[in-house]
Structures are given as structure tokens and as C-alpha cells.
C-alpha positions, 0 to 999 in steps of 0.5 A, a space after each residue: 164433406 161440407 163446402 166450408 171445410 175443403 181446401 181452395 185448391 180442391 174447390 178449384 178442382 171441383 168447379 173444373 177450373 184446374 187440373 190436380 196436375 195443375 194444383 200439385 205444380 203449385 203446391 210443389 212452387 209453394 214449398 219451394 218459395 221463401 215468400 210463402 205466398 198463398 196457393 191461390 196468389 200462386 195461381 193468379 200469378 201464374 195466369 191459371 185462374 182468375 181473380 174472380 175464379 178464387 172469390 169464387 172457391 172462396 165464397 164457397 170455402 168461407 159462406 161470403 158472398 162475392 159481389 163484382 163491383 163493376 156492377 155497384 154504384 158507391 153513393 159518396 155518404 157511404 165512400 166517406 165512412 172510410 177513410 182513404 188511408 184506413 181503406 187502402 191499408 185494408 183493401 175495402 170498399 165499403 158499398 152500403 150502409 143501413 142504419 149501422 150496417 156497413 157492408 164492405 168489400 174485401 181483397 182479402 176475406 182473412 184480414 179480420 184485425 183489418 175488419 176489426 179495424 174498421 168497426 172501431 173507427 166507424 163504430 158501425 158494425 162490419 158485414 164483408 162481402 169478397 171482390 176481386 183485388 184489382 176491382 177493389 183498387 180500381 173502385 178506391 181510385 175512383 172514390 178517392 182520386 178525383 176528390 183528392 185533386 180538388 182537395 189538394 187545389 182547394 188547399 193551395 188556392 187558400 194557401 195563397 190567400 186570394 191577394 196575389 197576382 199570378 206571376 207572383 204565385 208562379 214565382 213562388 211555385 217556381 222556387 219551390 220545385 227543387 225543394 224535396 217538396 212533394 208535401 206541397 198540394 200543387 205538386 199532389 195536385 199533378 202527381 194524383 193527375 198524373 197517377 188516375 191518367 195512368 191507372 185508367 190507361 189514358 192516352 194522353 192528359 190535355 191542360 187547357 187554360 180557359 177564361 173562366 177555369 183550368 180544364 184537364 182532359 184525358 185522352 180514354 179508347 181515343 176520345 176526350 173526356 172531361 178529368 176536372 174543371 179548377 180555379 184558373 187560378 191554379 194555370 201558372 203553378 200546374 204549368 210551371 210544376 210540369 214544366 219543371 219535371 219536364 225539364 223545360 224552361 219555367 221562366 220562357 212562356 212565349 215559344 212552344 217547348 218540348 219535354 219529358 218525364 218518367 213517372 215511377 208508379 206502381 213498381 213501373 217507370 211511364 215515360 211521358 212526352 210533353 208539349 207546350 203551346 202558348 195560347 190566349 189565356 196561358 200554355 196549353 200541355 199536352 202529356 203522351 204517355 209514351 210507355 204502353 199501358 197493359 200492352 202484350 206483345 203476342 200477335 194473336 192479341 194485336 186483332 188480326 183476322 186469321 186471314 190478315 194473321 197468316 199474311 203476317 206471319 208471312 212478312 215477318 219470316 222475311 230476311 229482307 225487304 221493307 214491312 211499313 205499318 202505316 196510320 194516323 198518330 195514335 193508331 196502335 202502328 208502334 205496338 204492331 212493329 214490337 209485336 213483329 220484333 218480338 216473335 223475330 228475336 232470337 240470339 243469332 239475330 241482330 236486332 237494331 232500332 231507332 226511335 223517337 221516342 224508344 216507347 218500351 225497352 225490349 231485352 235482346 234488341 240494340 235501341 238508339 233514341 234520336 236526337 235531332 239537336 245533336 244531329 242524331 236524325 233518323 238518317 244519321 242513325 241508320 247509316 251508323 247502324 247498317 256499319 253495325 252488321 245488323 239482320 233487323 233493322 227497325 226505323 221508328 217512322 219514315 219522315 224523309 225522302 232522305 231516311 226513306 232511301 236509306 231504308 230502301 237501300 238497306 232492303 235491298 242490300 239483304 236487310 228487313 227493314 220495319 217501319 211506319 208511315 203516316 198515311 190513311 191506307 195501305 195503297 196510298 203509302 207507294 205514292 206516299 214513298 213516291 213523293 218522297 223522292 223514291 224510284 217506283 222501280 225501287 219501291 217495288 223492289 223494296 217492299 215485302 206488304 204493308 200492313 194499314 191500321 185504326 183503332 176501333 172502340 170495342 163495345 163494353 161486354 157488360 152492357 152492350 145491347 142486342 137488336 136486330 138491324 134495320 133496312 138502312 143498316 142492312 144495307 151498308 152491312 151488306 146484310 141480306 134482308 132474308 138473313 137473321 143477325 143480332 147486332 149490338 149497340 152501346 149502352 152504359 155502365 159503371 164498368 165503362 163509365 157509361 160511355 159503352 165503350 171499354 178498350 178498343 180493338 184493330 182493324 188493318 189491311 195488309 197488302 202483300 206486294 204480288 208480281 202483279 202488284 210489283 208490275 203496277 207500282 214500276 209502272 206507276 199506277 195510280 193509288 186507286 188502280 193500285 187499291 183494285 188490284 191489290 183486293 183481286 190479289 187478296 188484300 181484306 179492306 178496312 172497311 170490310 175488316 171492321 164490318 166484320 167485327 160489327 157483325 160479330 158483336 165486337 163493335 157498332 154500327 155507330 163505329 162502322 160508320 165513323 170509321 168508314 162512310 164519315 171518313 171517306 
């Protein structure tokens, strides 16, 4: 039988990517199904195979060649062959011309009206290649998006004509944000910012007035990149548009301001917590996305050493006692802790949090948001909550000697007690709860662990380079001279922007409060005493967390160093 008339699902089969079983439980969905969807869109769906896996089976079944646009460089003549609109109604990509060849990737190798399509309005003759549907959508975004913006920023600049002064155009601005009038290109200016910061998984969007330009910056693994550099004649108009969806005064620009915005994309709601700061040359915004991107909230996918994932497991089976997760603003702390209450969740716990602000909504859990204005502290959250016979208790951060006794309180009266602290590792949080006013006899008494963490930025897979370490590098690694080891280096390609870096992995130590480390803290041990006896009890430091994952290949030694020797 030849390649080209078997079935997906046998090809599937064939290649060892499924199980026949597996293929009947599908078919048998699919018969079920009012949508009818297509055998492989079911096991895509179902997390059986893979994108690239079906392009595969289809490059068999079909005789079409798959390319992984991770690896393509599209020249931008060859990006405006397409139209953006004709392009994202097809799912294409085109990636090369020859004379008048065009060869496009498609999603969907069956579309030939869409293929057809594109023939007639290039009036070139079409080749299609297969790719994977989110590699072709990450491609049209990156082809499209930034061009858009400045598409968008040129019309408005014309729209005013150059005559008008900059309180004039805000004025303006200003009267039309109520209008329904996302037509108007400031507003597609922001929301196609607004969109590539989410579909790149950004952390945070920083708009910054300069003398000579309105500069935005995205916030990508923990690092600043540079988004566009505009007109600053566009500062007023970006700026009052944000404040306006952020529900902010536009009119006030002398005192910072505070906001918030829920963004619908993609079927999905992203919350954004906004901040503005006057400066020399206008407001400088600061947009969090407060919504975790991508996150999956199993423990096996926060990064933990096996070691450090028994510890876990041994915290959370808790019923009482304080579990602090502890780092800096933006160190993954809020992922760890809903991670934790979603292994604990069950119908006969009563599960509680107070958070500013709720990040994500969890089905199952009672979520209280802050609001100091109203006098809904994190104090006055948690004494209403402990009249509301919870079992779980989670504080979304300890800022207060006043918030920290009443966690402390409620640990020992036979509740557990999640929260965060901000401090650099985890001895240091018991002069940290020290300070703050709390008994060292009840910290001891208090605390279950504390589980201290950073993010490291995980080396791309695509193009991360082998060698061997040299004396220097042995050394910090505690590598053995006689020892054979490859490490690997950042490189750079398409894949992760040429930055060598794509994602970024945890790096934690968690200290398990022993008698022995329960004896120090009463009798108020320093924080490096603390930090020796707590390595003797078993605790894996940071530092050796992450040489770890340099020796696995996970991250450099570049990052080693950043994370450990620079910041000591």
C-alpha cells in the first residue's frame, strides 16, 4: 500500500506516535461529536500527539514537504506578497519567491479555495509546504504586528497634520475615548501593542517619553527589549488612551496614578495592572500583566529538583503551620503558591485567599481582592476570613508586622497558612518575620519551610552551543579537572529572537523548619548561623540548584554567574 493512501491515523500508528487503542478512543469521540472535527484536530486537542507530529503523517499521507518555520528567516519583499488579512483568512505564510513561484506554508494542507485564492491576487503560482498552526500564527504576528503599529502611528501623526500642539491632540484624544471608536488608529496603535505583548508572553510593557521619541519596551524571560521607537508626538495621545481604559484621570498629570485593564484576546481575559509616573518629558506607563501566560499549575512543571520536590510534597500535606514562598517582584512566588492550592483543593477543604491583585481565578477557592481605599487591607481581610472556618488560608504577601501576626496566629490555631515575602533567600525571611515585630519563639512555632526562589533564563534548544569549560569555569562549577562534561552556551536564532534564550526555568531552596532549625530561631540565631545549620539539615542552596541545572544543559554559565557570584 502506498504512503499516500493510508489514513492519518494509521500513519500515526505506524510511526509508534499512537496506540490503535488511542485511535479508537478518538474515532469513537468523533462519532460522538456534533462538530465533526478532523481525527487529528482531536488528538492535538486531546495532548496525544503533536502539532509537528500530524505535519508529519501529513507530509507522508499528502507527498508535502514540512518546514519548521522556527528555522526560516521571511525577507520582508516576500512578507508583502500576501496581504495580512488574505494571509490570516488562509493560515499562510509565504516564505519564498522565485521568479513567479511563491512558495507558502500552510495550516491546513486541504484549504485548495484558499490556495486558489492566493494564486489569483498575487497572480503568482502557489507551491504549499505544511507547518505547524501556531508556528504559522506566531510567524503572521511577527511579519504583521510591528509593522501594523507603526502603520497605525504614521496615519495618526498625518491625521493631525503637524500644527497642533500636544495639549491640543490630547484634548482631542481625550473626547474621543468613549466614542466606540476603535477605528481610530491611536487606539490600534495600543491595542496591537497591547496584543504582541501578550502573544509573546511579555511580562511587562514599559512606555517611556524620551526627548527625541516615545520608546516601548517589553519586559521577555526578565529582560528589557526594545518593541518600537515613535514620534513623541504620539506621548499625549498613547498616554491618555491607557489612562482612559484604565480607568485613570486623563486630565491629572502631576501625581502618580494606579489602574487596571482586562484585555479580551484570543477567547482569553488578561488583566493588566498599570502604573504612572510623571517624568521630565511626560508619564512614563508601566502595564503588569497580572494574568499568567502559558502557566500550568502541576508541581512537576514549576522546576523542582527531585529533592526539593519531595520537601514540597511534604509541606503542602500539612493542616497547619505557615509555608512562605519568598523572592523578588516577578520571581514566579504567585505560580508556586497556586500551584501549591491546586494539588491541595479538594470539596471538603475550605479553601480562602486574599490577594492583591487575584492573578487568576481558581474554580473550588473563595478569592477576596484587597482594597485599601476601602479599607479592605490584608489585615482586615484575614480576620474576616478566619470567622469563615476555613482549613487553607492564602495571603498573597506579608507586608506588615500587623498581617504577619495574624498569619502567625492563625498557624498556630490549626490553620495552614500560604504566603510570600520578599526577601533574597530563605534563612533571611526569619529576621525578615523578626523585624516585623514577631516573637522568635513564634516564628519557630509558626513555620512549617520556606521554599526561596529565582527565575533563570533556560538556554534556547534550538541553537545552544556545545563546548567544553575551561580552568576558570571548573572551578566556580566545582567541576574536577580530570572530569569530562559539555556545557552549553547561547547562540541565537529565529526561534528566540537571537537572544539565546527562550523561557526561563526555577531555581529554589527550601528550608524545612527541623527541631534543630526550630531551636536556632528561639534562640535567635543569626541569618548566617541559621543559613549553615539549615545546609547540615538538608536544605540544597540556590546556588548549587542552579549549577546544576548549568551542568545539565539547561542554562549557562553566564547565568551562573548573574545569578549567583554578581549578586552576592
Amino acid at each position: 500500500m502506498k504512503a499516500g493512501s493510508l489514513k492519518i491515523g494509521q500513519i500515526l500508528i505506524n510511526s509508534g506516535d499512537i496506540t490503535e487503542e488511542q485511535l479508537d478512543a478518538v474515532l469513537e469521540k468523533q462519532r460522538n461529536s456534533d462538530t465533526k472535527k478532523r481525527i487529528a484536530d482531536i488528538l492535538i486537542e486531546d495532548k496525544i500527539v503533536t502539532e509537528q507530529q500530524v505535519c508529519r503523517a501529513l507530509e507522508q499521507q499528502l507527498f508535502m514537504p514540512y518546514v519548521d518555520l522556527d528555522t526560516i528567516q521571511i525577507p520582508e519583499e516576500v512578507a508583502n506578497l500576501i496581504p495580512e488579512e488574505l494571509a490570516k483568512k488562509n493560515m499562510v505564510v509565504p516564505i519564498e519567491a522565485e521568479g513567479r513561484l511563491l512558495t507558502v506554508a500552510v495550516g491546513d494542507p486541504l484549504n485548495y479555495n484558499g490556495i486558489r485564492e492566493l494564486g489569483i491576487v498575487t497572480k503568482m503560482r502557489i507551491t504549499a509546504v505544511i507547518a505547524e498552526p501556531s508556528k504559522i500564527q506566531g510567524k503572521l504576528r511577527e511579519i504583521y504586528a510591528a509593522q501594523k503599529a507603526i502603520d497605525d502611528a504614521k496615519e495618526f501623526l498625518e491625521s493631525k497634520g503637524g500644527n497642533k500642539t500636544k495639549a491640543q491632540i490630547e484634548a482631542e484624544e481625550a473626547a474621543k475615548q468613549d466614542a466606540n471608536a476603535n477605528d481610530q488608529p491611536i487606539i490600534r496603535f495600543v491595542n496591537t501593542m497591547i496584543e504582541e505583548a501578550i502573544a509573546i508572553k511579555c511580562s511587562d510593557i514599559h512606555i517611556e517619553p524620551m526627548e527625541k521619541c516615545l520608546r516601548i519596551r517589553f519586559r521577555v524571560d526578565g529582560k528589557l527589549q526594545i518593541y518600537l521607537e515613535v514620534s513623541p508626538e504620539l506621548i499625549p495621545s498613547v498616554t491618555s488612551r491607557i489612562k482612559f481604559i484604565g480607568n485613570m484621570n486623563i486630565a491629572e498629570k502631576r501625581i502618580p496614578q494606579d489602574g487596571r485593564i482586562n484585555y479580551r484576546v484570543g477567547g482569553k481575559d488578561i488583566d493588566f495592572r498599570i502604573s504612572v509616573l510623571p517624568s521630565v518629558y511626560g508619564e512614563k506607563i508601566v502595564m503588569r500583566i497580572t494574568t499568567s501566560l502559558g502557566m500550568e499549575l502541576k508541581k512537576e512543571s514549576i522546576g523542582f529538583l527531585p529533592e526539593n520536590l519531595e520537601k514540597f510534597n511534604h509541606l503542602i500535606k500539612s493542616n497547619r503551620g505557615i509555608i512562605l514562598v519568598t523572592g523578588a517582584t516577578g520571581s514566579g512566588k504567585s505560580t508556586t503558591l497556586y500551584t501549591a492550592l491546586n494539588e491541595v483543593k479538594s470539596e471538603d477543604i475550605n479553601i480562602i485567599t486574599v490577594e492583591d491583585p487575584v492573578e487568576m481565578l481558581q474554580t473550588g477557592i473563595t478569592q477576596v481582592q484587597t482594597n485599601e481605599k476601602a479599607g479592605m487591607t490584608f489585615a482586615a481581610a484575614l480576620r474576616s476570613i478566619l470567622r469563615q472556618d476555613p482549613d487553607i488560608i492564602m495571603v498573597g504577601e506579608i507586608r506588615d508586622g500587623e498581617t504577619a501576626g495574624i498569619a502567625v496566629q492563625a498557624a498556630i490555631t490549626g490553620h495552614l497558612v500560604l504566603s510570600t515575602l520578599h526577601t533574597y533567600d530563605a534563612p533571611s525571611s526569619v529576621a525578615r518575620l523578626v523585624d516585623m515585630g514577631i516573637e522568635p519563639y513564634m516564628v519557630s512555632s509558626a513555620l512549617l519551610g520556606i521554599i526561596a526562589q529565582k527565575l533563570a533564563r533556560r538556554l534556547c534548544v534550538e541553537c545552544k552551543e556545545a563546548y567544553e569549560p575551561d580552568m576558570n569555569e571548573r572551578i566556580a562549577l566545582n567541576i574536577p579537572q580530570d572530569q569530562k562534561i559539555t556545557l552549553y552556551r547561547k547562540c541565537g536564532c529565529d526561534r528566540c529572537n537571537k537572544k539565546g534564550y527562550k523561557g526561563r526555568i526555577a531555581v529554589h531552596e527550601i528550608m524545612l523548619l527541623t527541631t534543630t532549625l526550630k531551636k536556632a530561631i528561639t534562640e535567635n540565631k543569626s541569618t548566617d548561623e541559621i543559613r549553615v545549620l539549615a545546609v547540615k539539615e538538608g536544605m540544597i542552596p540556590m546556588k548549587e540548584n542552579i549549577r546544576r541545572d548549568v551542568l545539565q544543559g539547561l542554562t549557562s554559565y553566564e547565568e551562573f554567574i548573574d545569578m549567583t557570584i554578581n549578586n552576592e
